[in-house]
NULUM-173460 format. One line per field, with one value per residue: residue in one letter; z, y, x of N, C-alpha, C, O in turn; residue number from 1. Coordinates in pm, whole numbers, padded with zeros to 5 digits. Layout:
// NULUM-173460
code A|... $
n.z Z|... $
n.y Y|... $
n.x X|... $
ca.z Z|... $
ca.y Y|... $
ca.x X|... $
c.z Z|... $
c.y Y|... $
c.x X|... $
o.z Z|... $
o.y Y|... $
o.x X|... $
pos NUM|... $
***
This chain:
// NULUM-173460
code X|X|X|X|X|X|X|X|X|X|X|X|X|X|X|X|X|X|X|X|X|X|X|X|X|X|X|X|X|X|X|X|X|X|X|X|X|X|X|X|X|X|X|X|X|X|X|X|X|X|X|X|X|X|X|X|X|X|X|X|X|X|X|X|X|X|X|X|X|X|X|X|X|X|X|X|X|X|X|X|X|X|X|X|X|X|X|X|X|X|X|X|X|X|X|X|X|X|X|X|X|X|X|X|X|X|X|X|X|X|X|X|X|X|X|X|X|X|X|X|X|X|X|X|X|X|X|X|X|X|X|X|X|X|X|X|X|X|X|X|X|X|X|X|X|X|X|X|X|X|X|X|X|X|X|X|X|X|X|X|X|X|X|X|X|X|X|X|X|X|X|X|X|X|X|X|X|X|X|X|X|X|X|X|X|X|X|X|X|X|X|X|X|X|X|X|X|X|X|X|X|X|X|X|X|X|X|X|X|X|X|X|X|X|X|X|X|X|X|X|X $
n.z -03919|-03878|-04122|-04016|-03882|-04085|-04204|-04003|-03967|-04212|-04514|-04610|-04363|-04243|-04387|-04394|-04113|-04092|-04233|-04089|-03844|-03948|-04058|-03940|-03635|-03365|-03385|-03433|-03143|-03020|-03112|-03050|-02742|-02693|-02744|-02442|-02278|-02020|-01965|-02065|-02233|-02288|-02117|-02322|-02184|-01934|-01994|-01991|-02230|-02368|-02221|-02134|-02425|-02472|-02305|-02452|-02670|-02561|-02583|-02495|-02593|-02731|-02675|-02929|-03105|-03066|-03138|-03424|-03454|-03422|-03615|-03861|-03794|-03764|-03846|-03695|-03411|-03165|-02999|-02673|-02389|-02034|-01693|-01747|-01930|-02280|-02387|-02545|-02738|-02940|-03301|-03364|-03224|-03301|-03340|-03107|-03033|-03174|-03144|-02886|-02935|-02975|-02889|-02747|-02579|-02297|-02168|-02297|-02169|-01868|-01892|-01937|-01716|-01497|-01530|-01565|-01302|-01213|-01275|-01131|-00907|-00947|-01014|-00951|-00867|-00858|-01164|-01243|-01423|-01321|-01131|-01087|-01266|-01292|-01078|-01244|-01436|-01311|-01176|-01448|-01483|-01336|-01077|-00860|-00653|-00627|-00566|-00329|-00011|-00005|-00251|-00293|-00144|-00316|-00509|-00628|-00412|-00403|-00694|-00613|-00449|-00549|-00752|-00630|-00473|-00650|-00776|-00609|-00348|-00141|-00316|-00322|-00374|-00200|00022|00357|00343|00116|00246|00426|00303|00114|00298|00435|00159|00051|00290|00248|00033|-00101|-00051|-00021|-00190|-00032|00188|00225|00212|00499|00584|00497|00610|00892|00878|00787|01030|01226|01099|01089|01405|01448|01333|01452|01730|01825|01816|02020|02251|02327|02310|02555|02873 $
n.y -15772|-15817|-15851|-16019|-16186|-16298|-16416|-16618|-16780|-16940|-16840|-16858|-16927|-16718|-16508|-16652|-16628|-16362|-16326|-16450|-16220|-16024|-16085|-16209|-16224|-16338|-16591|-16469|-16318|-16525|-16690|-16494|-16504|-16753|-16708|-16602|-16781|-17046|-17304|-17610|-17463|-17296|-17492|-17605|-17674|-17605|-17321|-17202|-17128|-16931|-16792|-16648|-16540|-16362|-16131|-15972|-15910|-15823|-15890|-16163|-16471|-16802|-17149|-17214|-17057|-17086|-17408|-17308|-17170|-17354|-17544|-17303|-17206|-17446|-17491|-17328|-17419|-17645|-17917|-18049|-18293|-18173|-18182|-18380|-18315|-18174|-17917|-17596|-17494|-17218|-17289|-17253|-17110|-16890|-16723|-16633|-16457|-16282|-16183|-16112|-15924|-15683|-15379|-15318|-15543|-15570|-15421|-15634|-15889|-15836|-15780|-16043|-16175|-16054|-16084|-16408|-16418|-16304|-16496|-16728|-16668|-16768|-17020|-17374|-17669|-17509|-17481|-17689|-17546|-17277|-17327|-17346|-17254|-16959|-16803|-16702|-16642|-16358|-16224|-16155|-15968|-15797|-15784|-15858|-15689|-15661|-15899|-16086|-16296|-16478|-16563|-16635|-16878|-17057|-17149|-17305|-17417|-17482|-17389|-17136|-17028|-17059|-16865|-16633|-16584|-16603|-16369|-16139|-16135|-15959|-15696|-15376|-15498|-15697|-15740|-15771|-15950|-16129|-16179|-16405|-16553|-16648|-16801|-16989|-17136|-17243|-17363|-17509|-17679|-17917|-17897|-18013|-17893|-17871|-17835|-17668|-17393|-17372|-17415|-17147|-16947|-16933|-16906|-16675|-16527|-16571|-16437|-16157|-16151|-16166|-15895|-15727|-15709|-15588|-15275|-15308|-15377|-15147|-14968|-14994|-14896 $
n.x -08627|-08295|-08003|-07828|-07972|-08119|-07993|-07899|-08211|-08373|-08442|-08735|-08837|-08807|-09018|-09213|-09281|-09260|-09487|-09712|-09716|-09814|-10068|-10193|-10301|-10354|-10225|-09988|-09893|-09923|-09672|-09482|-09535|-09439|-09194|-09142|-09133|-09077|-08852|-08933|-09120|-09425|-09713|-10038|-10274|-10507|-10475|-10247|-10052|-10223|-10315|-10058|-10027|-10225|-10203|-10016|-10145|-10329|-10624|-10851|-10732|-10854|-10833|-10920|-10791|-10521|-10510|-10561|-10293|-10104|-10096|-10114|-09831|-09688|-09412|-09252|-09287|-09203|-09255|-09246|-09205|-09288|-09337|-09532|-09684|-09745|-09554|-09484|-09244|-09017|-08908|-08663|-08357|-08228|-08518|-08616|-08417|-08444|-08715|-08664|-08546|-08665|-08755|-08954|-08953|-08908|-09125|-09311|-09220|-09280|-09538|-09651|-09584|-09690|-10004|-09967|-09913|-10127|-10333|-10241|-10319|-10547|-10642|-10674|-10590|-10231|-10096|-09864|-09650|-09622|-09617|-09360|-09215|-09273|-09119|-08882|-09013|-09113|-08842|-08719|-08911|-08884|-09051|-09121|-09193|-09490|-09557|-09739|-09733|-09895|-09856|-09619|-09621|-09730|-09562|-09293|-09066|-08824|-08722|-08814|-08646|-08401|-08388|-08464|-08171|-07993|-08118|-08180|-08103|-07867|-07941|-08138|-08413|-08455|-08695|-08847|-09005|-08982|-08665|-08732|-08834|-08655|-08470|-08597|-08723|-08455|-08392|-08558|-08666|-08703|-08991|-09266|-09654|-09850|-09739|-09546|-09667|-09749|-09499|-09331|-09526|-09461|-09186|-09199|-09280|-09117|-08911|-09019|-09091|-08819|-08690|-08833|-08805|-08557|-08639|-08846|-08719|-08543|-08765|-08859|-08917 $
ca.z -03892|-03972|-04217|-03955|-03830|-04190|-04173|-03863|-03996|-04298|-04594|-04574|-04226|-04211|-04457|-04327|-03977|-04097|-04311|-03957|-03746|-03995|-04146|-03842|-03524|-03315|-03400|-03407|-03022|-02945|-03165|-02939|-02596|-02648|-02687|-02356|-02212|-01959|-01913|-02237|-02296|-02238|-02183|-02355|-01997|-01811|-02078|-01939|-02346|-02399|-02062|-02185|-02604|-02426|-02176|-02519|-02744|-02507|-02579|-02511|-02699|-02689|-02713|-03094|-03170|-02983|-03218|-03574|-03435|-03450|-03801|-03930|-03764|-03704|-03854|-03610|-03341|-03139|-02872|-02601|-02253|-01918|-01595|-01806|-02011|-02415|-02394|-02643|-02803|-03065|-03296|-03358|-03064|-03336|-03359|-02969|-03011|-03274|-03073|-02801|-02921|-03004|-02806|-02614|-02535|-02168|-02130|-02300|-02027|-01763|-01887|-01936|-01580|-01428|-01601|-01530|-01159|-01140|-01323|-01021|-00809|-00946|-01080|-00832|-00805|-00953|-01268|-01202|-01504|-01279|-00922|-01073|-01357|-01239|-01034|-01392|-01497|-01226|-01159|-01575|-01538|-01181|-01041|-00695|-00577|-00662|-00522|-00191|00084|-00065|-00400|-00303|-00061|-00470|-00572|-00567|-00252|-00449|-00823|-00600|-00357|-00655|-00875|-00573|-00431|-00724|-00866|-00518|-00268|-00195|-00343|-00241|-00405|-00068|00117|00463|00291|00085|00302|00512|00177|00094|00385|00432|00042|00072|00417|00267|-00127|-00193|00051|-00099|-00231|00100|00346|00191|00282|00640|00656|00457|00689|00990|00832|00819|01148|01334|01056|01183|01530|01510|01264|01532|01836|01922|01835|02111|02376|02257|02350|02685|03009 $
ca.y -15860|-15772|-15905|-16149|-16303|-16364|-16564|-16720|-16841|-16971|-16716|-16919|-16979|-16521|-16440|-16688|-16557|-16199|-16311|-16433|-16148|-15913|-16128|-16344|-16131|-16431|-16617|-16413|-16330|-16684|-16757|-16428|-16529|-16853|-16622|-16551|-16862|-17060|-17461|-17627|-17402|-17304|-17561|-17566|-17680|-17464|-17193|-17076|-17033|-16840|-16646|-16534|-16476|-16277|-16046|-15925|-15908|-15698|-15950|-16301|-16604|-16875|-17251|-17264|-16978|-17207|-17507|-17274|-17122|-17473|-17506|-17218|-17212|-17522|-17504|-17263|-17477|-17749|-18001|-18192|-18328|-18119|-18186|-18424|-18228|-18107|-17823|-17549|-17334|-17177|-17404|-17176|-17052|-16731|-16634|-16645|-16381|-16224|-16177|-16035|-15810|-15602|-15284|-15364|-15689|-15577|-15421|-15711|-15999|-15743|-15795|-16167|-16202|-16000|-16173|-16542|-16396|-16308|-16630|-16839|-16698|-16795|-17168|-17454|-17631|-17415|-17577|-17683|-17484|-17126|-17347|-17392|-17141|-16796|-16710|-16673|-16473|-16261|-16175|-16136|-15819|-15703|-15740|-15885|-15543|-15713|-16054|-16130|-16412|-16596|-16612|-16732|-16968|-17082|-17153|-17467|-17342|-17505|-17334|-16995|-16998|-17058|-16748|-16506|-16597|-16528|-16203|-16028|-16139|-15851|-15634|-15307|-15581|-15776|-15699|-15837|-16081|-16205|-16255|-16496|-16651|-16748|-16872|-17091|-17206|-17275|-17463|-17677|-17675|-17990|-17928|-18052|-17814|-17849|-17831|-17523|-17269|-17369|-17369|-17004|-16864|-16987|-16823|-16492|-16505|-16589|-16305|-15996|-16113|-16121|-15768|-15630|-15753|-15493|-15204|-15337|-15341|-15010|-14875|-15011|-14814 $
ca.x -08514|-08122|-07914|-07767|-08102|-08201|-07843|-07943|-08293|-08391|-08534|-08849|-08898|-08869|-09111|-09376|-09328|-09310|-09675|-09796|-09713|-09923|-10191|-10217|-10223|-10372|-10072|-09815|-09894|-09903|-09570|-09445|-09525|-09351|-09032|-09101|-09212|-08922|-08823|-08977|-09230|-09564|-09846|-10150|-10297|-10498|-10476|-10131|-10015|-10300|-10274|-09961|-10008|-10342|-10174|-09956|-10236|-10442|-10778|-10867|-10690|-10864|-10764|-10928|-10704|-10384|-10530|-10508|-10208|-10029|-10160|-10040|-09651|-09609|-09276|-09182|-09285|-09153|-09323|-09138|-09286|-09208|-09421|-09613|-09796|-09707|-09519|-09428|-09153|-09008|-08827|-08540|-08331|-08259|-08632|-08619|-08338|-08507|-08852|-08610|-08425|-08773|-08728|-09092|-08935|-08916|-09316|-09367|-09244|-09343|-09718|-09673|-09585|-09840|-10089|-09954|-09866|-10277|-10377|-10174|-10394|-10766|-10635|-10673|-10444|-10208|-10042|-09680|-09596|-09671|-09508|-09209|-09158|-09323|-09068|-08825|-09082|-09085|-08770|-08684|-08978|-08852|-09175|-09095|-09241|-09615|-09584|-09776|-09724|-10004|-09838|-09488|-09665|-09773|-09448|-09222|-08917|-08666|-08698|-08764|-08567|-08285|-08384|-08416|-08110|-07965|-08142|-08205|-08025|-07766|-08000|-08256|-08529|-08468|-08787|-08832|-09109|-08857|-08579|-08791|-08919|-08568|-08461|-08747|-08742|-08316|-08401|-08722|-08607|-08782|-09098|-09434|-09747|-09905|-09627|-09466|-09707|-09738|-09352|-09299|-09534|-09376|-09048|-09185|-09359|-08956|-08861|-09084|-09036|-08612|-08630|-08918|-08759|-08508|-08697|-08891|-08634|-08522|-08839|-08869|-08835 $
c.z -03962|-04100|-04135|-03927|-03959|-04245|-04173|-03934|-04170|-04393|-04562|-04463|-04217|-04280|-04393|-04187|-03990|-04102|-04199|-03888|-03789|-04023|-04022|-03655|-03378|-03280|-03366|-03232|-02924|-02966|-03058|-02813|-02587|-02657|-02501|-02236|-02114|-01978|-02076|-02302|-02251|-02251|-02268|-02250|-01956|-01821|-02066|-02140|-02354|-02339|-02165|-02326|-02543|-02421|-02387|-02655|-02671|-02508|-02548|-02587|-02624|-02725|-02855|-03147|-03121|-03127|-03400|-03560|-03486|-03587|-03845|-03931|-03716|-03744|-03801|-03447|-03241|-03000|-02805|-02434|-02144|-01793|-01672|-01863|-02172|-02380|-02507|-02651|-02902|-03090|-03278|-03248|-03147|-03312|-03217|-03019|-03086|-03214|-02922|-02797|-03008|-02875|-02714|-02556|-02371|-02103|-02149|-02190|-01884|-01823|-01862|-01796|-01493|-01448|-01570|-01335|-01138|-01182|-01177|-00940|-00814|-00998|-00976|-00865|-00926|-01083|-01221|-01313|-01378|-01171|-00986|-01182|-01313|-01162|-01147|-01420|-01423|-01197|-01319|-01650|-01464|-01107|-00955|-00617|-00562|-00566|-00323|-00136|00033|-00215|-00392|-00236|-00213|-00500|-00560|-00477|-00384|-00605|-00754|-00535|-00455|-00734|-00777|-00497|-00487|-00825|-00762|-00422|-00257|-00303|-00273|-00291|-00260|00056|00191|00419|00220|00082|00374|00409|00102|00178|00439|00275|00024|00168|00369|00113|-00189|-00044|-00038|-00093|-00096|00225|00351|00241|00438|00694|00593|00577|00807|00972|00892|00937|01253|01216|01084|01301|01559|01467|01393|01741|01941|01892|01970|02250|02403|02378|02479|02806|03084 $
c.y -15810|-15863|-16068|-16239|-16364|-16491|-16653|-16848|-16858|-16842|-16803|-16902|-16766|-16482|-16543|-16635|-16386|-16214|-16336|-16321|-16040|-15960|-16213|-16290|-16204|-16521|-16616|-16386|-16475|-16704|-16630|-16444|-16678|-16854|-16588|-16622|-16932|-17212|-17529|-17574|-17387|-17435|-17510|-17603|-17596|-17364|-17150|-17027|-16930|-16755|-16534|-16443|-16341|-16135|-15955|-15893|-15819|-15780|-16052|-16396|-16714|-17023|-17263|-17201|-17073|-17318|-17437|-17218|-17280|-17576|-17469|-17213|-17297|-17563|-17450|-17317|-17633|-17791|-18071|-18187|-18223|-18118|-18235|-18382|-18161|-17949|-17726|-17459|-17307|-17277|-17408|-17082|-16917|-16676|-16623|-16497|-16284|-16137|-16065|-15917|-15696|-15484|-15309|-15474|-15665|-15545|-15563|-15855|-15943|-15790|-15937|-16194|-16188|-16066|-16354|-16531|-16384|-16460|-16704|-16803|-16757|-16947|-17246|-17630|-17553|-17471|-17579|-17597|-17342|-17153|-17324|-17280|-16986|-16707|-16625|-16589|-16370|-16188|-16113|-15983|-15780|-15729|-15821|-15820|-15649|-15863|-16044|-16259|-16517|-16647|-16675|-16882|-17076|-17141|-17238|-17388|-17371|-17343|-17141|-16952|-16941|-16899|-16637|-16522|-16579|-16419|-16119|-16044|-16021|-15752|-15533|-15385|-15653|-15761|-15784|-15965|-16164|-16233|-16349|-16594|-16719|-16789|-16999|-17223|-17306|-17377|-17550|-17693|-17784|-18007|-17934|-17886|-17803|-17832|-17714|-17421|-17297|-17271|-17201|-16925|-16868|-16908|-16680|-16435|-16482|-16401|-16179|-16023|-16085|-15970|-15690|-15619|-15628|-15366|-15203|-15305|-15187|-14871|-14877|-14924|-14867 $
c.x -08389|-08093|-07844|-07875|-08130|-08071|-07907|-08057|-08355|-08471|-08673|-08922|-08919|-08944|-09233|-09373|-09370|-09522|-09747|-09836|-09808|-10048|-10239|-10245|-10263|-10218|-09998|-09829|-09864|-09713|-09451|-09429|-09447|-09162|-08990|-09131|-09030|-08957|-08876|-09032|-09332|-09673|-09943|-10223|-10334|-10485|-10343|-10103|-10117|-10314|-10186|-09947|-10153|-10260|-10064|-10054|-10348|-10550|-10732|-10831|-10773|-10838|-10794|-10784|-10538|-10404|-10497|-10377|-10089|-10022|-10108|-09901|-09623|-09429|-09141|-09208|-09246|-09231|-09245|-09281|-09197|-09372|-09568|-09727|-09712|-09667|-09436|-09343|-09123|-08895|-08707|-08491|-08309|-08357|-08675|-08535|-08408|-08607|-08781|-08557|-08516|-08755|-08857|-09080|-08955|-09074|-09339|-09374|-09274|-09505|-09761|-09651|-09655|-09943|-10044|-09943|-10063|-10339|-10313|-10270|-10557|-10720|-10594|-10632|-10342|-10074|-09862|-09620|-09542|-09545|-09357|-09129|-09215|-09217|-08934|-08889|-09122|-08992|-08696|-08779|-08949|-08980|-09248|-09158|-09423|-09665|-09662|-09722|-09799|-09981|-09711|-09525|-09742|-09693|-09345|-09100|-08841|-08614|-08684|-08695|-08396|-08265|-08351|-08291|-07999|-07961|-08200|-08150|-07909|-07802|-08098|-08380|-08525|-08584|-08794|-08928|-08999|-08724|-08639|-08831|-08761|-08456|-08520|-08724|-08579|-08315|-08457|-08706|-08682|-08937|-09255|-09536|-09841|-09847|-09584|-09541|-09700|-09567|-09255|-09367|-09476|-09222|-09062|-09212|-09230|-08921|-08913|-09040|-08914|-08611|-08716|-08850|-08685|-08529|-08779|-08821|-08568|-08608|-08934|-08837|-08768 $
o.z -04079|-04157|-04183|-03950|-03956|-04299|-04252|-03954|-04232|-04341|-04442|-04457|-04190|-04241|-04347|-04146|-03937|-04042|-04181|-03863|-03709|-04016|-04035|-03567|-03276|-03188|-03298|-03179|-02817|-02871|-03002|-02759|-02480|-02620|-02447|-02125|-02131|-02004|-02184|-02424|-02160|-02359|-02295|-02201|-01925|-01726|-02134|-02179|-02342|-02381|-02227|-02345|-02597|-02511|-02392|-02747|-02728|-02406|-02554|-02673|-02501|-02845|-02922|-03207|-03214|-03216|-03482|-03671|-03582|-03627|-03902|-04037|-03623|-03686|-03819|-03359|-03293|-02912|-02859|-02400|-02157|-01815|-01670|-01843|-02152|-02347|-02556|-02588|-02992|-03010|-03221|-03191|-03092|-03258|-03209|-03049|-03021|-03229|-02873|-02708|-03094|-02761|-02593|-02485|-02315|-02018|-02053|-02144|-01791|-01739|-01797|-01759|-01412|-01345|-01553|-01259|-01053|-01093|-01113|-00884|-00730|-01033|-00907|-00893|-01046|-01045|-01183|-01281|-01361|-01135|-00922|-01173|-01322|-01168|-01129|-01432|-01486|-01182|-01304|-01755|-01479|-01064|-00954|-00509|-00452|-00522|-00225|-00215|00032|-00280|-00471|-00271|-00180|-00545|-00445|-00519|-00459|-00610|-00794|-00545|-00441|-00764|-00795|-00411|-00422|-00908|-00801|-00374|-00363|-00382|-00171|-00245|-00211|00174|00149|00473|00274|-00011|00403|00438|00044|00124|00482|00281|-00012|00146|00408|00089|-00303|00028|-00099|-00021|-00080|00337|00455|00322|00498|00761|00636|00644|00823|01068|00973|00963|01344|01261|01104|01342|01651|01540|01434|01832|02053|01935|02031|02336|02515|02453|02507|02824|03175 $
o.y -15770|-15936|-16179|-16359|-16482|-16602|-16733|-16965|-16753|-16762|-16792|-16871|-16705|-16368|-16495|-16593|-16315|-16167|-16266|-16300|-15972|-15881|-16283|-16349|-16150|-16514|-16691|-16459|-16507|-16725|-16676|-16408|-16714|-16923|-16564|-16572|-16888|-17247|-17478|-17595|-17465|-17477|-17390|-17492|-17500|-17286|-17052|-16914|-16818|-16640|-16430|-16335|-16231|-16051|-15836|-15840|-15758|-15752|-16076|-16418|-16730|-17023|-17318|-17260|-17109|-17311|-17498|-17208|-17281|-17662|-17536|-17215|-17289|-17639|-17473|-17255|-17735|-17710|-18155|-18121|-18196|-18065|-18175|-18414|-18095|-17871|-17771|-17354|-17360|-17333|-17492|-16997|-16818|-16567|-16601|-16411|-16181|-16015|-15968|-15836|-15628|-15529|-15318|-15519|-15750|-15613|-15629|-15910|-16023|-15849|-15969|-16265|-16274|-16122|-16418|-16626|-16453|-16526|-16735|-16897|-16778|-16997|-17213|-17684|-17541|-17492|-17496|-17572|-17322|-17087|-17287|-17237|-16904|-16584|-16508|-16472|-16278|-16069|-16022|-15920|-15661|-15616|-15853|-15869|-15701|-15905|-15992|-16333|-16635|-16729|-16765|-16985|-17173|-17243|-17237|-17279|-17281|-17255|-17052|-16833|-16846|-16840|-16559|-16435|-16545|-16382|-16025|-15933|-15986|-15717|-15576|-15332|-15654|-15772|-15895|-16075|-16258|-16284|-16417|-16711|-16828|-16810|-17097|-17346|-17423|-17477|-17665|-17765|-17771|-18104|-17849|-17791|-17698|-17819|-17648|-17348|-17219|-17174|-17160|-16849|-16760|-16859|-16609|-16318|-16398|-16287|-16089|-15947|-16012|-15897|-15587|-15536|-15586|-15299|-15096|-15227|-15139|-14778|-14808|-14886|-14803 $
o.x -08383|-08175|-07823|-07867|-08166|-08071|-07956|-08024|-08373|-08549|-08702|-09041|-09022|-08967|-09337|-09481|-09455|-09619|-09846|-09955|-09872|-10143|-10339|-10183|-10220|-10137|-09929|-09745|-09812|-09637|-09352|-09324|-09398|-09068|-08882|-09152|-08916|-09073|-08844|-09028|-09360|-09714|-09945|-10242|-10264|-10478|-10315|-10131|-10068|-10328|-10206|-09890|-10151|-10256|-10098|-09993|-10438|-10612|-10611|-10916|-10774|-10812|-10706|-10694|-10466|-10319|-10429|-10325|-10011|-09943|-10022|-09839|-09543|-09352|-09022|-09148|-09290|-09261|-09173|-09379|-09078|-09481|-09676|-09844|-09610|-09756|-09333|-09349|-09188|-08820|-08638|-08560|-08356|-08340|-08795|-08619|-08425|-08592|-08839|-08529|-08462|-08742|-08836|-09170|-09025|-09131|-09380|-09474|-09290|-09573|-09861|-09744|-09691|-09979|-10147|-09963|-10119|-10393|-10414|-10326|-10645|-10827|-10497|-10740|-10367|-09959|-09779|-09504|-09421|-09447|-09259|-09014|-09124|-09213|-08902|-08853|-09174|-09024|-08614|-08766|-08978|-09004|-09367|-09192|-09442|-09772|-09610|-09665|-09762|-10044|-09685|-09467|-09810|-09744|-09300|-09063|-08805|-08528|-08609|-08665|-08320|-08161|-08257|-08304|-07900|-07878|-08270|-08128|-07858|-07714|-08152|-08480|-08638|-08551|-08760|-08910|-08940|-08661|-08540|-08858|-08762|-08348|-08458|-08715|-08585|-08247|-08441|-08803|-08727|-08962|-09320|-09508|-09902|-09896|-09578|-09483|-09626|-09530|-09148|-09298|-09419|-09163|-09004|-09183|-09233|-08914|-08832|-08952|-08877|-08544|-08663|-08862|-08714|-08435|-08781|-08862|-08557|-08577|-09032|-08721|-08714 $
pos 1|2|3|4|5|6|7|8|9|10|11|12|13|14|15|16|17|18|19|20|21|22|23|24|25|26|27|28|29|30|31|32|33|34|35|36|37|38|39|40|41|42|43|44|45|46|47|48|49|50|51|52|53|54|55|56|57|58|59|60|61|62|63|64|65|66|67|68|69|70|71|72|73|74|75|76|77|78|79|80|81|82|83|84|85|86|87|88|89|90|91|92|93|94|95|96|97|98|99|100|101|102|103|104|105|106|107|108|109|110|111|112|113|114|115|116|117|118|119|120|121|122|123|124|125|126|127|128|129|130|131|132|133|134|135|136|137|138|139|140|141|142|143|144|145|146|147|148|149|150|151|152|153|154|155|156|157|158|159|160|161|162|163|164|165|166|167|168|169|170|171|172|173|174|175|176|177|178|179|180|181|182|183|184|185|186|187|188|189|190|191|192|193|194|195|196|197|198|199|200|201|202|203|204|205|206|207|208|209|210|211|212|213|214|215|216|217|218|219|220|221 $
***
């Protein structure tokens, strides 16, 4: 940490996080991935914190380790409600900046994404944390390239329609999947968990046929 972060955050509060991050390495991954978590924070729900302190830790966290984790830093942690469920972050918006401004900061929400992007697909139903925040963490690793039909068809329209519309739109990220996916999500913005896939695919189905269309005529005799 600089000279300014140790400003920022209390002498106290940086030497017990330092003593985490070495003596603690459970922990400190957890107290890490909620640097990189979006909206209030990660649940404990459904594993997603642990998904993500995992995917940066390389092994398995599991909820005990979540339970001594909140133990140990809880003074670096803060709880509020979001999609009715306890959600966590860091307490200090410095040690957010702090945690960021780690030169692996970018592998690192690149792994957390991947990893919460495969988790969406094996969890039934899939936690509103993932519907409504995943696409943040998608577009914050680039890694739009990855996403299938069956995973935006995951994803609340409104929150994604919002992010890609403003981090690819007018972009070479614009793949023909997701121009039809925000068109669709912009049109149906508040469309329910069971309506939405019908009406994405339906999108893309008018979107291949208009982009395929006059190739077609083209190649008519």
């Amino acid at each position: 940490m600089s000279a300014e972060d140790a400003v920022a955050v209390p002498r106290p509060h940086v030497e017990d996080l330092a003593h985490l991050l070495v003596h603690s390495p459970r922990t400190g991954a957890l107290l890490r991935a909620l640097s990189l978590s979006r909206g209030c924070g990660f649940p404990r729900n459904d594993g997603i914190w642990a998904v993500g302190a995992s995917a940066l830790l390389g092994e398995p966290i599991l909820d005990s380790d979540v339970a001594t984790a909140l133990e140990q830093a809880a003074a670096h942690i803060l709880v509020s409600l979001e999609f009715g469920q306890f959600a966590y972050r860091l307490a200090n918006h410095h040690l957010v900046d702090v945690f960021r401004a780690d030169p692996s900061h970018t592998s690192q929400e690149r792994a957390v994404a991947w990893r919460l992007l495969r988790e969406s697909r094996t969890l039934k139903p899939v936690p509103e944390y993932l519907r409504n925040w995943l696409p943040e963490h998608l577009s914050a690793s680039d890694a739009w390239d990855r996403v299938r039909l069956s995973d935006l068809a995951r994803m609340a329209p409104g929150p994604l329609g919002a992010t890609l519309t403003r981090d690819v739109v007018g972009t070479e990220k614009l793949s023909p999947l997701l121009a039809a996916t925000v068109a669709a999500a912009n049109a149906h913005p508040d469309a329910g968990a069971e309506e939405w896939p019908q009406l994405l695919r339906a999108a893309r189905r008018r979107h291949s046929h208009a982009t395929s269309a006059p190739n077609h005529h083209r190649s008519s005799p």
